[in-house]
Every structure is written in structure tokens, then in C-alpha cells.
C-alpha positions in Angstrom: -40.9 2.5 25.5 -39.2 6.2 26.7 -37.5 4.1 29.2 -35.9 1.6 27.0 -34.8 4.2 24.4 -33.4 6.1 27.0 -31.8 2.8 28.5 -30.1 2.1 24.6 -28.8 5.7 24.8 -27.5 5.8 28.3 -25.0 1.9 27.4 -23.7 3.5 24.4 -23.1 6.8 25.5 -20.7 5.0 28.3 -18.5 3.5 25.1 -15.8 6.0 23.3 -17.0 6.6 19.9 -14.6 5.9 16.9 -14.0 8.0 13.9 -16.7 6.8 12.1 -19.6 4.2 12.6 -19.8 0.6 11.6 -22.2 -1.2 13.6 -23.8 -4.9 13.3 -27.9 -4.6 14.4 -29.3 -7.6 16.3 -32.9 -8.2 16.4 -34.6 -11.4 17.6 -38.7 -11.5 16.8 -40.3 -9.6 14.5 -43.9 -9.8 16.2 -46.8 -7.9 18.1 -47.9 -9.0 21.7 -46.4 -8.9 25.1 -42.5 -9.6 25.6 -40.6 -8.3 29.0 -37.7 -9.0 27.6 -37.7 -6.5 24.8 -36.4 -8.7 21.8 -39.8 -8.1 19.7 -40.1 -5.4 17.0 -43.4 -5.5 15.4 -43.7 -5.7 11.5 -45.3 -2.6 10.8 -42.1 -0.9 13.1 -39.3 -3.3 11.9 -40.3 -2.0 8.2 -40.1 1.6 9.1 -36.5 0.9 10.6 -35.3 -0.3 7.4 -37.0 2.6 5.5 -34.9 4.9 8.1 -31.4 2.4 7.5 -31.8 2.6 3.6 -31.9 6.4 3.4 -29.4 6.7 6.0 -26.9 4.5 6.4 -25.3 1.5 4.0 -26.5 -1.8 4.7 -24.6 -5.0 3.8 -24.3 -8.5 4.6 -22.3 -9.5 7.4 -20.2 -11.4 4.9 -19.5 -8.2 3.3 -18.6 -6.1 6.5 -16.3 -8.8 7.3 -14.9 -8.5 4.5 -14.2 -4.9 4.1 -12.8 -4.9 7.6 -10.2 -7.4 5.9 -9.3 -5.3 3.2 -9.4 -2.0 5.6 -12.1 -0.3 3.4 -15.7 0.0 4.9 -18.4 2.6 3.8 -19.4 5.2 5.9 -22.6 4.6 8.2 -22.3 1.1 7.4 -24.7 -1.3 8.8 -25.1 -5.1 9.4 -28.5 -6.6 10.3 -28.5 -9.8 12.5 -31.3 -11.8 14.2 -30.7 -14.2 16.8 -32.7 -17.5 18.1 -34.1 -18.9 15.2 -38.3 -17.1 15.4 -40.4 -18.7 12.8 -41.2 -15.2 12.2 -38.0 -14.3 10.7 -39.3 -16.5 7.5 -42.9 -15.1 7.6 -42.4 -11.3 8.8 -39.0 -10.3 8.6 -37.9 -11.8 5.5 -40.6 -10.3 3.3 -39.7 -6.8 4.4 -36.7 -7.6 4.0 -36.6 -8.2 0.6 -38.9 -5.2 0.2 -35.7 -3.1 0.9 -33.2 -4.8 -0.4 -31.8 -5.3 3.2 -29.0 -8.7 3.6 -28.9 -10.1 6.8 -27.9 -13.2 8.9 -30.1 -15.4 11.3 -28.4 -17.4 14.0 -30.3 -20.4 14.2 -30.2 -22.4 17.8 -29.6 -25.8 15.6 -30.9 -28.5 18.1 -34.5 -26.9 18.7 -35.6 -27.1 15.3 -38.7 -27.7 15.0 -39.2 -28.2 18.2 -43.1 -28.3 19.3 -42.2 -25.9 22.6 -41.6 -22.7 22.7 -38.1 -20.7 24.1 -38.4 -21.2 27.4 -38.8 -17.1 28.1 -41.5 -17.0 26.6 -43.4 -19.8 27.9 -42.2 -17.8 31.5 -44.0 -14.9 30.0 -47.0 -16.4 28.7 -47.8 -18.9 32.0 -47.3 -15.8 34.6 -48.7 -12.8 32.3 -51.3 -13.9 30.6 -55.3 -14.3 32.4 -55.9 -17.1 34.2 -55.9 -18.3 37.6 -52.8 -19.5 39.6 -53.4 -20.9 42.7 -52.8 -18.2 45.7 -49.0 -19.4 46.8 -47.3 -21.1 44.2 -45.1 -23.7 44.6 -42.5 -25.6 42.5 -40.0 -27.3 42.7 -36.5 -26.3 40.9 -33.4 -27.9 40.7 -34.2 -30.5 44.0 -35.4 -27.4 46.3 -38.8 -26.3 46.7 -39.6 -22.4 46.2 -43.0 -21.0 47.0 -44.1 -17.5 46.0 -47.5 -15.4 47.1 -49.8 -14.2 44.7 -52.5 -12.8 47.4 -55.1 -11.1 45.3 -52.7 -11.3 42.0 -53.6 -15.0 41.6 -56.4 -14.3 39.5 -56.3 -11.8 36.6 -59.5 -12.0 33.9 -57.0 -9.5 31.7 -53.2 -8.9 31.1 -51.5 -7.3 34.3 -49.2 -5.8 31.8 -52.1 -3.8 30.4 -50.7 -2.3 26.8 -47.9 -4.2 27.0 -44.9 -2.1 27.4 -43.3 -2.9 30.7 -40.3 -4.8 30.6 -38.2 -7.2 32.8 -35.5 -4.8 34.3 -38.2 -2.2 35.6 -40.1 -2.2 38.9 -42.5 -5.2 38.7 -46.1 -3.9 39.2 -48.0 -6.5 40.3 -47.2 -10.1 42.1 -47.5 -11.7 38.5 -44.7 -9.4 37.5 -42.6 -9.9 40.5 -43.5 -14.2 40.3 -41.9 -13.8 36.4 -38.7 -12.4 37.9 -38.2 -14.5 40.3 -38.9 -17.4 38.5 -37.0 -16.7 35.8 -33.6 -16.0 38.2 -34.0 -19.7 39.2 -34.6 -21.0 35.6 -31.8 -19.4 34.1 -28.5 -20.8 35.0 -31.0 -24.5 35.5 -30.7 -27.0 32.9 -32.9 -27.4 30.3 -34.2 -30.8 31.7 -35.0 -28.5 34.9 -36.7 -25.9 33.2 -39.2 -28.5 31.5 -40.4 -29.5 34.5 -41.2 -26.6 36.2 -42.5 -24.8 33.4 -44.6 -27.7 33.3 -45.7 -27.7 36.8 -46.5 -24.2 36.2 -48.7 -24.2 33.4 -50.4 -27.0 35.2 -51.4 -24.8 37.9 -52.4 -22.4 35.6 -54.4 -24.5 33.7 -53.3 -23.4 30.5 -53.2 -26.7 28.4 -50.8 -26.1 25.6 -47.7 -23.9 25.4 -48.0 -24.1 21.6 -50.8 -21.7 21.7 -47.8 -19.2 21.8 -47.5 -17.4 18.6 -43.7 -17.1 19.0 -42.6 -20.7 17.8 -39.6 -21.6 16.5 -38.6 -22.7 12.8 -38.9 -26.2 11.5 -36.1 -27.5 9.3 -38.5 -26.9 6.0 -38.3 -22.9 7.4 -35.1 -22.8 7.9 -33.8 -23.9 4.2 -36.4 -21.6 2.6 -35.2 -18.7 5.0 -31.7 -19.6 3.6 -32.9 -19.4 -0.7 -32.8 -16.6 -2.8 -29.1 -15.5 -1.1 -30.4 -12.5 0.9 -30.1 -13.9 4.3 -27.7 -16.3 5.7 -28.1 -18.9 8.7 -25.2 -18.6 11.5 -25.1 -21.1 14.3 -26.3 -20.4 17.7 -25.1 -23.3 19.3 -27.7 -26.7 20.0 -29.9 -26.1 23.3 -28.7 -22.3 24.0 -27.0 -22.5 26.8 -24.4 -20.1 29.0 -21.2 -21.6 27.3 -19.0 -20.4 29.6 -21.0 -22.7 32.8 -20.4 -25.7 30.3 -17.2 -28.1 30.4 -15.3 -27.1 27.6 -15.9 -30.2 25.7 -19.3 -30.0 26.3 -19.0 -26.2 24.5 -17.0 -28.1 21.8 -19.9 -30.3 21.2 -22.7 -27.2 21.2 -20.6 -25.4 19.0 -19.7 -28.0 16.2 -22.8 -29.7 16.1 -24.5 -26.2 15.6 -22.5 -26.5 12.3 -22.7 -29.3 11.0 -26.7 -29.7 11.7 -27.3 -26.0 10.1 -25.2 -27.2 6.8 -27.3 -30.1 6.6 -31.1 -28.4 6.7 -29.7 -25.5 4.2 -27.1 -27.6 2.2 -25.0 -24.3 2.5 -21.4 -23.3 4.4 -22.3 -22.2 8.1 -19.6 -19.5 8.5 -21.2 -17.0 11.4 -21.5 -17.5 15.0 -23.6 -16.0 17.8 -22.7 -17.0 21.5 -25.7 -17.4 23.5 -26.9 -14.4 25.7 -23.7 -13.0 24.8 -21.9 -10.9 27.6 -18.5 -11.3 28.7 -19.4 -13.3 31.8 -21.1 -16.0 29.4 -18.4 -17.3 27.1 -14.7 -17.6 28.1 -11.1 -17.6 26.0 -11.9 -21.8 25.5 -15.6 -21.2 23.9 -13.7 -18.3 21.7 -10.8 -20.9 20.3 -13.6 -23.7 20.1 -15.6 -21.6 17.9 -12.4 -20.9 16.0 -11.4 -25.0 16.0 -15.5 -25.4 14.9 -14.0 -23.8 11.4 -16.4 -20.5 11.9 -14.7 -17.0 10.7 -16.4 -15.0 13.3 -18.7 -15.0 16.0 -21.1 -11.8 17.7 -21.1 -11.2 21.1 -24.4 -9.1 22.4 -21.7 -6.2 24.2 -22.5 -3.1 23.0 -19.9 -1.2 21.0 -19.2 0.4 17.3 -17.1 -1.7 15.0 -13.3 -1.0 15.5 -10.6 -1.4 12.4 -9.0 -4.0 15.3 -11.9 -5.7 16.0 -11.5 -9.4 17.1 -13.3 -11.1 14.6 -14.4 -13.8 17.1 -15.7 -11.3 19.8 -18.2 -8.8 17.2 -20.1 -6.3 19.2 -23.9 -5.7 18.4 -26.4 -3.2 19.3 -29.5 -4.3 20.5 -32.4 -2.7 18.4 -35.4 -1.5 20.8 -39.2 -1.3 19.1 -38.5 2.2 18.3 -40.0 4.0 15.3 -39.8 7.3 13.2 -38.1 10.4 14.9 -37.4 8.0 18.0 -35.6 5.6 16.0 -33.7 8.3 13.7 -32.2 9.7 16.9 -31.0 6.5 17.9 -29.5 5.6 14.7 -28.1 9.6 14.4 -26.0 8.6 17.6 -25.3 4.7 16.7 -23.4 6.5 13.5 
């Protein structure tokens, strides 16, 4: 936990801070259990973070910010929560509190896995090569037409969770051969298709003889979940394109295709104006100048990026920066938010 806090600090203190702070949160789960990747905030810690952003700072809808931006006049320490991916655990945790503090937000909802019966495909890395069971003592798949084969020695069995209480995550030293095969699995699966992925996360979770990924409790929202996270007007749905992909590896008509469909299939579930989008993974290298105008063609007024950065008067309203909340709570999470505004 220390090290990611101190990670959060050390990306923004590399950026040169404006006048004064406007910033748009992004969040992803709101859930307990393991995740490398950092993108879960528990309930119980999610709430205390919005107890800590209603006393100091001014939250408002990303409608709102956008606004203001327009007309020049923003509060000070204004705030604007976002969520990407599409959890069914923004409806059933996140919302609620939510609500309990008054807090808008929007939820970027990757349109063509709705209601899907398999989980993201991170997670299912996560829960096949973390959680007990036995693997056989090499493992072998095959990726993408080439076979890759990785030793697990005495790490092939594990009767408990080699990540222990949870807290070690993807970009530090892997600890064990289970935590090394996730990394290098994962770098394989990432750029592969998501045809490719299937079938070796299949192949993988039948040599560890787990028998159903939807044991996971991170699933993603069904259409029904999706309209009610939309009702009552305090949280929007934004589009986070159809399969998530990296836009920028994508034929530009195929991004035209992601992107508008995104659209047009969110508008239908919620019977509400799409307006917001979130490019997938996020960083410069994963969308290009084509995927910005595309989203601008799509009829969208604004899309986040996941690039760290304050809101600027200038800002381009197609390339938003967002700050990547960690699961940090009380005193650890004031500070951040002390130096964030």
C-alpha cells in the first residue's frame, strides 16, 4: 500500500502544478479481495474517500465541470468522480455510497460485454495464476500460433494465496513463480485479440482445474444494471468502446466502429444521451489523432484519457487527464488529496 501511495505521489510530482486544482478521479471496482493491478477500492475505504472529498474539496458531475470550463468559472478544489469498465459493483457498492454523500459521477461502460457471463480478462489472469490450486509443474499454452512454456518448480501447487494479505501489485518484484507466470502471461495476452485470450485463458483454467471463471466476484453489469445505475440522475453512463481494446493497434475504421457502436448500444439500455468517453487503457501510446476525431465524428463532447495531470483552463476536451485513485484511506488519503489540490 506505502509503495503505491508513494508511486501516485512520485507521477504527479513530475507534472507542473497550475494555479489552482481541478481534477477528474477515476476509479474502476469498488470491491475487497486480491487485484495486482490496483483498480479496487473496497467499500468501507471508497466511503471514507468521499467523506474526505465532501469536506474538502467541491464535487460535481462531469457534465458540470465541463461546463464551467466552458464558461471559464470553476470552483476551487473542484472534483469529478469517474469509474471505468463497467463492474457490477458500481450499481451494488458504489452507487449506494454514493448517494449517501451526495457525490455525481460518470461510469464508462465497455458497451459490447454487457452482460457478458466471463469476467475482464485481468481478472480471470489473476484469479487462474493467484488463487490455490494446482498447475501442472511447466505450463504450457499456446498464444497467438506459438507455444510458450513457463516453470512453476515447487510454485505449482499452493493450498493458500501466494499473495498472502493481498497487497502486492503487478509492477513490483514478483515473489513467487505464480507471480512471475501472471506477468508474463499477461505481456502476451495484452496486445492478443480477444478471440486469443479466450483460448488460452481457457487452456489455463483447464490446467488448473478451476471449473468456472464466473466464480469471480468481479463480474460485469448486465443491461437491467446498467439502466438502473443510470435512474435517479446522480450518475451518468459514458462509453468505453465495445470489446476494450488498444484503439490506436486498430484500423481506424475498425476504431470508428468501437467507438460509435459504444454509443449507440449505451443509449439504447439507458434510453438516455451518451455524451462522455473513456479511451481504453488510456495513455498516449494507446489512442492516436484518428481515434481523437473519431470520437469527435461519434457525436461525443469529451473523452478521458488515464495521463495524469490537473485540469488546465486550455484543456482539450477530447484528451481529459484523470488521476488514478489508490485504496488509500484517512490521513493517507488526505495527503494525497492535499497535493492533488
Amino acid at each position: 500500500m506505502k509503495q503505491g501511495l508513494r508511486a501516485a505521489r512520485r507521477r504527479l510530482r513530475r507534472l507542473r502544478r497550475p494555479g489552482r486544482g481541478a481534477i477528474v478521479l477515476m476509479y474502476h471496482s469498488i470491491s475487497e479481495g486480491l487485484c495486482p493491478w490496483e483498480l479496487a477500492v473496497s467499500p468501507g475505504v471508497f466511503a471514507g474517500q468521499l467523506e474526505i472529498l465532501t469536506k474538502h474539496a467541491s464535487v460535481m458531475s462531469l457534465s458540470d465541470m465541463l461546463a464551467g470550463l466552458d464558461r471559464g468559472m470553476l470552483p476551487e478544489r473542484c472534483v469529478a468522480i469517474t469509474f471505468d469498465d463497467g463492474y457490477a459493483d458500481n450499481l451494488e457498492a458504489a452507487k449506494p455510497i454514493l448517494e449517501q454523500f451526495e457525490c455525481p459521477a460518470t461510469v464508462f461502460v465497455v458497451a459490447g460485454l454487457v452482460g457478458s457471463q466471463q469476467p475482464f480478462w485481468w481478472d480471470e489472469l489473476a484469479h487462474l495464476t493467484l488463487t490455490p490450486c494446482e498447475l501442472p509443474k511447466v505450463v504450457r499454452l499456446m498464444i497467438d500460433g506459438r507455444p510458450f512454456s513457463f516453470p512453476l518448480g515447487d510454485d505449482a501447487v499452493i493450498d493458500r494465496s501466494p499473495s498472502g494479505d493481498g497487497s502486492w501489485r503487478f509492477h513490483e518484484p514478483p515473489p513467487t513463480g505464480r507471480h512471475r507466470l501472471l506477468q508474463a502471461v499477461w505481456e502476451r495476452l495484452q496486445l492478443a485479440s480477444g478471440e486469443i485470450r479466450r483460448q488460452a485463458l481457457d487452456e489455463l483454467r483447464r490446467q488448473a482445474q478451476l471449473d468456472d471463471a464466473r466464480a469471480l466476484d468481479r463480474r460485469i453489469m448486465d443491461a437491467n444494471e446498467v439502466a438502473r445505475l443510470s435512474e435517479g440522475g446522480l450518475i451518468e453512463i459514458g462509453a468505453h468502446t465495445m470489446t476494450h481494446p488498444i484503439l490506436a493497434r486498430l484500423p481506424v475504421a475498425n476504431q470508428i466502429d468501437e467507438i460509435k457502436q459504444s454509443k449507440t448500444t449505451l443509449e439504447q439500455i439507458t434510453g438516455k444521451p451518451v455524451s462522455d468517453f473513456s479511451y481504453p487503457h488510456g495513455g498516449r501510446a494507446d489512442y492516436s489523432q484518428a481515434t481523437v476525431q473519431a470520437v469527435r465524428d461519434a457525436g461525443f463532447r469529451s473523452s478521458c484519457t488515464t495521463i495524469e495531470d490537473w485540469l488546465r483552463p486550455n484543456v482539450d476536451r477530447y484528451q481529459l487527464p484523470r488521476i488514478h485513485v489508490p485504496p488509500a484511506s484517512g490521513t493517507d488519503f488526505e495527503r494525497l488529496l492535499s497535493y492533488w489540490l
